[in-house]
C-alpha positions as CSV (number, residue, x, y, z in Angstrom):
1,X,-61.4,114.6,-51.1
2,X,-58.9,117.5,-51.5
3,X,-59.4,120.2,-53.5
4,X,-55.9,121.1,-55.5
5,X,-54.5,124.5,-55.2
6,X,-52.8,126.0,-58.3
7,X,-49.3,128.8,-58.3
8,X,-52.1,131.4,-57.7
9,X,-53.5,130.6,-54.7
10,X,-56.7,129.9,-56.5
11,X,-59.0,126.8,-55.5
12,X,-59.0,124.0,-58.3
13,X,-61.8,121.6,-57.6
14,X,-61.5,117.9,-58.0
15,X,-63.9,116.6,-60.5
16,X,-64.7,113.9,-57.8
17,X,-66.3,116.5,-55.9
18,X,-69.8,116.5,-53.8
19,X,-73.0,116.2,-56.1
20,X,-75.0,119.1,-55.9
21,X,-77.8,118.5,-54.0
22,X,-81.6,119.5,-55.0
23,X,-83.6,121.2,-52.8
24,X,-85.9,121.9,-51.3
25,X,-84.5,120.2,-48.1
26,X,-86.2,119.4,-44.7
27,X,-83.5,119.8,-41.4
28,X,-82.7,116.0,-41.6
29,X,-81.9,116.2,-45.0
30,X,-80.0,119.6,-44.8
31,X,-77.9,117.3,-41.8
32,X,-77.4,114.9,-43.9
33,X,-75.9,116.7,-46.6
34,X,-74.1,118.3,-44.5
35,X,-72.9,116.1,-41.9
36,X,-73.7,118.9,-39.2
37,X,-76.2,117.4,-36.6
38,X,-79.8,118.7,-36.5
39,X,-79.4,119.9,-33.1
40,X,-76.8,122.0,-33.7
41,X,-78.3,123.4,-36.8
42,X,-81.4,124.4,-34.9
43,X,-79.3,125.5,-32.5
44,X,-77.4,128.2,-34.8
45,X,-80.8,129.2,-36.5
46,X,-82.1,130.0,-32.9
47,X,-78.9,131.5,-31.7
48,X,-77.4,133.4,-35.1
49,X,-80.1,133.6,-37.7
50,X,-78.6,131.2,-40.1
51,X,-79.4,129.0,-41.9
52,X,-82.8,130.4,-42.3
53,X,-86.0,128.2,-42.7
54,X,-88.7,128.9,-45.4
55,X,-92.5,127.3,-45.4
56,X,-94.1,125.8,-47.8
57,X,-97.6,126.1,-48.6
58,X,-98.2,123.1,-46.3
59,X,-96.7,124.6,-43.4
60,X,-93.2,122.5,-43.3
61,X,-90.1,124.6,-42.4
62,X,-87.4,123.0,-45.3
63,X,-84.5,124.7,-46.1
64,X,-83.3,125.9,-50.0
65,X,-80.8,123.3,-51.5
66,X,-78.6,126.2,-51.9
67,X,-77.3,126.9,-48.3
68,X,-75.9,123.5,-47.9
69,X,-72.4,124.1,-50.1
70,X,-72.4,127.5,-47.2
71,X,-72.6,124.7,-44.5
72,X,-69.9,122.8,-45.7
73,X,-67.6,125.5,-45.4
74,X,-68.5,126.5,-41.9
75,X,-68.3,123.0,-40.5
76,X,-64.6,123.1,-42.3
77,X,-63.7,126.5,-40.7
78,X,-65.3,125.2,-37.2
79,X,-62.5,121.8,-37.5
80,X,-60.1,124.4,-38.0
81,X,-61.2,127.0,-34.9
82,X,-63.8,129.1,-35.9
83,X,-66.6,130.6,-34.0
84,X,-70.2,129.8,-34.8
85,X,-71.0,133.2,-34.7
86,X,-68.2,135.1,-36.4
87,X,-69.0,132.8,-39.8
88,X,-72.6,131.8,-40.6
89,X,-73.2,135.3,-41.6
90,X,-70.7,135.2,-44.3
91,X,-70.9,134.5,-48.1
92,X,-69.4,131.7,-50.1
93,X,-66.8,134.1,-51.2
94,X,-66.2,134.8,-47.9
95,X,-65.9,131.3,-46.7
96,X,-63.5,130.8,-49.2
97,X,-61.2,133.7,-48.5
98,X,-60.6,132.3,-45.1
99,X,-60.6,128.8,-46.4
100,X,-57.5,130.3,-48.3
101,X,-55.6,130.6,-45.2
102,X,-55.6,127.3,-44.5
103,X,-52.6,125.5,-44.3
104,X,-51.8,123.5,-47.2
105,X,-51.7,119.2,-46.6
106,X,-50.0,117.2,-48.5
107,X,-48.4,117.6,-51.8
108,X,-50.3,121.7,-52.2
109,X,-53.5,120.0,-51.6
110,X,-56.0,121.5,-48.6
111,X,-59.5,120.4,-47.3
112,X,-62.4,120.3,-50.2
113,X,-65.3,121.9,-48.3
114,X,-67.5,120.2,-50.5
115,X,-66.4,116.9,-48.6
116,X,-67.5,117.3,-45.7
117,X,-66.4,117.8,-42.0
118,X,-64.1,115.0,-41.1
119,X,-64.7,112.4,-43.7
120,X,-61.9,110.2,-44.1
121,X,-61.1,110.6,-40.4
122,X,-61.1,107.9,-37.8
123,X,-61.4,108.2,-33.9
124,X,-58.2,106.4,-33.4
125,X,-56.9,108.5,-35.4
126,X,-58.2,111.6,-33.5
127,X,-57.3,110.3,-30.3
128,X,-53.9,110.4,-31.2
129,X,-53.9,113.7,-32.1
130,X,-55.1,114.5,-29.4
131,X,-53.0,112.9,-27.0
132,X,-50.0,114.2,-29.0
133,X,-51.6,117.8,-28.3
134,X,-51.4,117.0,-24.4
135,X,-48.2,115.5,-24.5
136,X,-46.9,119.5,-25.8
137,X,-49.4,121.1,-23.8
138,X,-50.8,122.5,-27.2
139,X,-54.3,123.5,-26.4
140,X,-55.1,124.9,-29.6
141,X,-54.5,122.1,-31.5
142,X,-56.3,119.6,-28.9
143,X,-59.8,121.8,-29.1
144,X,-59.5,122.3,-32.6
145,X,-59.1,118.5,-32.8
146,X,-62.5,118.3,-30.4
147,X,-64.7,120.7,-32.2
148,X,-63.9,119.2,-35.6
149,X,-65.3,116.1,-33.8
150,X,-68.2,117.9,-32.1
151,X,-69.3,119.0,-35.8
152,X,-68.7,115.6,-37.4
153,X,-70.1,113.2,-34.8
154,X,-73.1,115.3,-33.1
155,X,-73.3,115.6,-29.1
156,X,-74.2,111.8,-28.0
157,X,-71.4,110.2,-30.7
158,X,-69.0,113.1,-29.6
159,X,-69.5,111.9,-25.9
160,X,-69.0,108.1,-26.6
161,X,-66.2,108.1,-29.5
162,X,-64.2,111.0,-28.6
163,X,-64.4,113.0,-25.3
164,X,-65.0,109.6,-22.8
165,X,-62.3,107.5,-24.7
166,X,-60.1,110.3,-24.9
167,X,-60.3,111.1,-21.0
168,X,-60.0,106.9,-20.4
169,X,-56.9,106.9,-22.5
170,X,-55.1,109.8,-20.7
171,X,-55.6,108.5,-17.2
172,X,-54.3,105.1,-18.7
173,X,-51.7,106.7,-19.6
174,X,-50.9,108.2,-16.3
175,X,-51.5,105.4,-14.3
176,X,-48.7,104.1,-16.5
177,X,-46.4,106.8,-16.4
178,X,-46.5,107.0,-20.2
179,X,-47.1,110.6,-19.2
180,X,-47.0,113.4,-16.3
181,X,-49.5,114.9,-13.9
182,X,-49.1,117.8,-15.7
183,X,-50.3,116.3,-18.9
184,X,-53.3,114.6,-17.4
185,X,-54.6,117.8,-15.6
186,X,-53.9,119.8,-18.9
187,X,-56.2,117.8,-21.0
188,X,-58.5,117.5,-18.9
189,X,-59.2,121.2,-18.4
190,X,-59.4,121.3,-21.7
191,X,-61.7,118.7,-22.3
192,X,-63.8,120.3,-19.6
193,X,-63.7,123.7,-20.6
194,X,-64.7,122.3,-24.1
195,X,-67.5,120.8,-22.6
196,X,-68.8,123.8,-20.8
197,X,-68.3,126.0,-23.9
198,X,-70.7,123.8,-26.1
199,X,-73.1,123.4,-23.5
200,X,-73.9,127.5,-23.1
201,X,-76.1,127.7,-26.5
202,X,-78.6,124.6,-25.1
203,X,-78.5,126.0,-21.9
204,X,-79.3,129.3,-23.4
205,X,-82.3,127.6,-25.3
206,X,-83.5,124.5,-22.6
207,X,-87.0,124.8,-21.4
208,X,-87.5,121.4,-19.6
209,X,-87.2,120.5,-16.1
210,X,-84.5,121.7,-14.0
211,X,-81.7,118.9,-12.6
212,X,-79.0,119.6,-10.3
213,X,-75.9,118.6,-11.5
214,X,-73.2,117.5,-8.4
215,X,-70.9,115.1,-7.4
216,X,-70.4,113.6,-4.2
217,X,-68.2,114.7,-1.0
218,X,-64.6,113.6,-1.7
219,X,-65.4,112.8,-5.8
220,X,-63.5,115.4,-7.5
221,X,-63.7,113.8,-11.1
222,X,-65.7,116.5,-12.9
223,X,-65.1,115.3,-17.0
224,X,-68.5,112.5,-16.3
225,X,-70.5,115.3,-14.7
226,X,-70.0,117.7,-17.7
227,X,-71.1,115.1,-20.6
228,X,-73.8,114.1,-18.5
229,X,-74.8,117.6,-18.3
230,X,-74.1,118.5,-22.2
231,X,-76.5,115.6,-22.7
232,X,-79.0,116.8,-20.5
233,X,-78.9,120.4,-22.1
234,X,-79.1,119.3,-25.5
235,X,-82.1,116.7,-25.1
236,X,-83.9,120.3,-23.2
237,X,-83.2,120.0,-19.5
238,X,-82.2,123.2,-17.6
239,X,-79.1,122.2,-15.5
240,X,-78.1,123.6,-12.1
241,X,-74.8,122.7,-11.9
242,X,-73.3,123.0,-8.6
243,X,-69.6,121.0,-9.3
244,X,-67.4,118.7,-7.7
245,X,-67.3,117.7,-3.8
246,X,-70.5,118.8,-2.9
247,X,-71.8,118.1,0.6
248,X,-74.9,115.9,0.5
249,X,-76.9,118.3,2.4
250,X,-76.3,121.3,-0.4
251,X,-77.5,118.7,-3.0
252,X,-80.3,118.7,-1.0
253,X,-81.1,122.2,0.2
254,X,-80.5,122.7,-3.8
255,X,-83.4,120.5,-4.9
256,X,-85.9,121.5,-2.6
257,X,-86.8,124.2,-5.2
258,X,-90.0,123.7,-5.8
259,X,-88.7,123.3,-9.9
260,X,-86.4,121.1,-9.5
261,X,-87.5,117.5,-10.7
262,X,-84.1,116.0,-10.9
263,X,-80.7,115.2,-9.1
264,X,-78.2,114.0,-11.2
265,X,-74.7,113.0,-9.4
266,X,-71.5,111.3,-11.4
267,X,-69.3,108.9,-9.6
268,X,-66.1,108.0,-11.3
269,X,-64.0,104.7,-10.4
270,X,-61.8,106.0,-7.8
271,X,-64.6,106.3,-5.4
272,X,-64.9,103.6,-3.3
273,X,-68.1,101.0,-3.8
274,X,-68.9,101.3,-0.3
275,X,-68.4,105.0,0.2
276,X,-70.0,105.8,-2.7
277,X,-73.4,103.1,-2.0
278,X,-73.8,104.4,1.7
279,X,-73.6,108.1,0.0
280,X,-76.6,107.7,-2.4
281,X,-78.5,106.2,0.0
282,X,-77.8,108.8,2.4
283,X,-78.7,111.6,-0.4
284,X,-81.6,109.9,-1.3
285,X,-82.8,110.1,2.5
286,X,-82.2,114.1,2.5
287,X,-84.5,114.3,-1.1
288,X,-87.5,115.4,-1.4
289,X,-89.9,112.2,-2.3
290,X,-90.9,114.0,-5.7
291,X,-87.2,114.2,-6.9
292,X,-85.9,111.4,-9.0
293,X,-82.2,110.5,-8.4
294,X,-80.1,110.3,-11.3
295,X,-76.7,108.1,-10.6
296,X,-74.4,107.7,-13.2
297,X,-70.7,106.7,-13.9
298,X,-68.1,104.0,-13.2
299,X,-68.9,104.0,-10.1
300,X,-72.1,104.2,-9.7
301,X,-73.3,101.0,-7.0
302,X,-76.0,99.0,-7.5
303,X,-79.3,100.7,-8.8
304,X,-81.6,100.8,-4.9
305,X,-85.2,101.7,-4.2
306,X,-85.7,105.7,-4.9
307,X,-82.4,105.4,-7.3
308,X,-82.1,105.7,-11.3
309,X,-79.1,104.3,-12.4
310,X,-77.0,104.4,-15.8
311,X,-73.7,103.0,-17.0
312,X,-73.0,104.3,-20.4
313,X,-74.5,107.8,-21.9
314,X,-76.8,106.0,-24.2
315,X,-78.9,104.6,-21.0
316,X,-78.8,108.3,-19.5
317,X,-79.9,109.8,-23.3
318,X,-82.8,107.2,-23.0
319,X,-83.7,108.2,-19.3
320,X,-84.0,111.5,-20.7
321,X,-86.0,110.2,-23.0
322,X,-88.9,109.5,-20.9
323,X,-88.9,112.8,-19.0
324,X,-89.8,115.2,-21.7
């Protein structure tokens, strides 16, 4: 809902707007209210202090009822650029200052924090938006359109309705010369450099095993590699992320650290079936026995002895799963 905005500059809310909610809340509940995911909330209470957790006499961490009208206002101001760490320290007055300076939509109307981030939106929708932002090479408004999604849809959603579709529709489009090299490698830096950005704070925080993160001689698709490895960061893996290209026998000079549990190799559709098949088998040959080999992507062949395969993120996110 939009919150009208009078000759004065001054915020007129809708009576339609967000119930206040009573507290106190636990972290699913303060998510829900706020339609930030949990692991991002943790994540800024580990990283920047905020929001803070109290305990009841039981024990339980909940969170007061109060903070979650603060929330809404940095999820808004995230959609619209912000850092995480420039605004969770600031007041509701000072949310709304900046919230001020937000370009008025429609007939004077602008965002109601009290809303929500990205209700009313649709991924269609986004994608549009953002494909509009490669076509002018306009990377501002194409990460601005990702991170509003990032807030709204949590990491695994993010993956599956925004950046993966997104990335499929642009090399569509390419393939059909409904755009330009230029536009194709544009967007995809900077869905990748999105990707990488996000990442840093669960990499920061990840404790669980370590998986090296390559792909394979003559694969130089790296937008698969980085979701698998957002993924794998987020759900506590420590990645070791080598890149694009790399020679089978780096892969495995790489894992035989003595903490490295994982290999973890993307393969997109351009790589031959055969090439790619005779190039697991012949990393899994150079691996250490105790390593599990993770294969993922379009590409990926046929799952073989010694091999873990996955076709979509949700099969990797439930690998991961079973190696906490």
């Amino acid at each position: 809902m939009a919150a009208a905005v009078n000759r004065d500059g001054k915020n007129r809310r809708a009576k339609s707007a967000a119930t206040p909610v009573a507290g106190p809340l636990s972290i699913g509940a303060l998510s829900r209210a706020t339609q930030v995911p949990v692991e991002t909330l943790r994540t800024w209470e580990r990283r920047y202090g905020s929001p803070v957790a109290v305990r009841k006499p039981s024990g339980h961490r909940v969170y007061p009822a109060a903070i979650v009208d603060q929330l809404r206002r940095v999820a808004l101001l995230l959609s619209q650029g912000h850092r995480a760490g420039e605004i969770l320290g600031l007041s509701i007055q000072e949310l709304d200052a900046l919230l001020s300076l937000l370009e008025p939509r429609g007939a004077g109307a602008r965002p109601d924090p009290g809303a929500g981030p990205g209700e009313g939106g649709t991924g269609e929708h986004s994608i549009r938006s953002m494909l509009r932002a490669a076509g002018a090479l306009d990377r501002e408004a194409l990460v601005r359109e990702l991170r509003a999604n990032w807030v709204r849809l949590g990491p695994l959603r993010f993956l599956q309705e925004c950046a993966a579709p997104f990335l499929v529709e642009v090399g569509s489009a390419w393939h059909e010369k409904r755009c330009e090299i230029r536009h194709e490698h544009f967007a995809s830096a900077c869905v990748c450099g999105f990707l990488r950005e996000v990442r840093e704070p669960f990499d920061h925080d990840a404790a669980g095993s370590r998986v090296v993160a390559a792909t394979l001689p003559g694969e130089a698709h790296e937008g698969g590699l980085l979701m698998a490895c957002l993924l794998m960061a987020v759900r506590g893996h420590r990645v070791v992320y080598l890149g694009t290209d790399t020679p089978a026998g780096e892969i495995a000079a790489a894992a035989h650290d003595s903490s490295i549990g994982q290999v973890a190799v993307s393969i997109s559709a351009a790589m031959p079936r055969a090439l790619a098949r005779r190039a697991v088998t012949q990393l899994r040959e150079r691996l250490p026995r105790r390593v599990h080999l993770w294969v993922g992507g379009a590409g990926a062949p046929p799952a073989a002895k010694g091999v873990e395969t996955f076709s979509t993120l949700s099969a990797l996110d439930a690998l991961l799963a079973t190696q906490l």
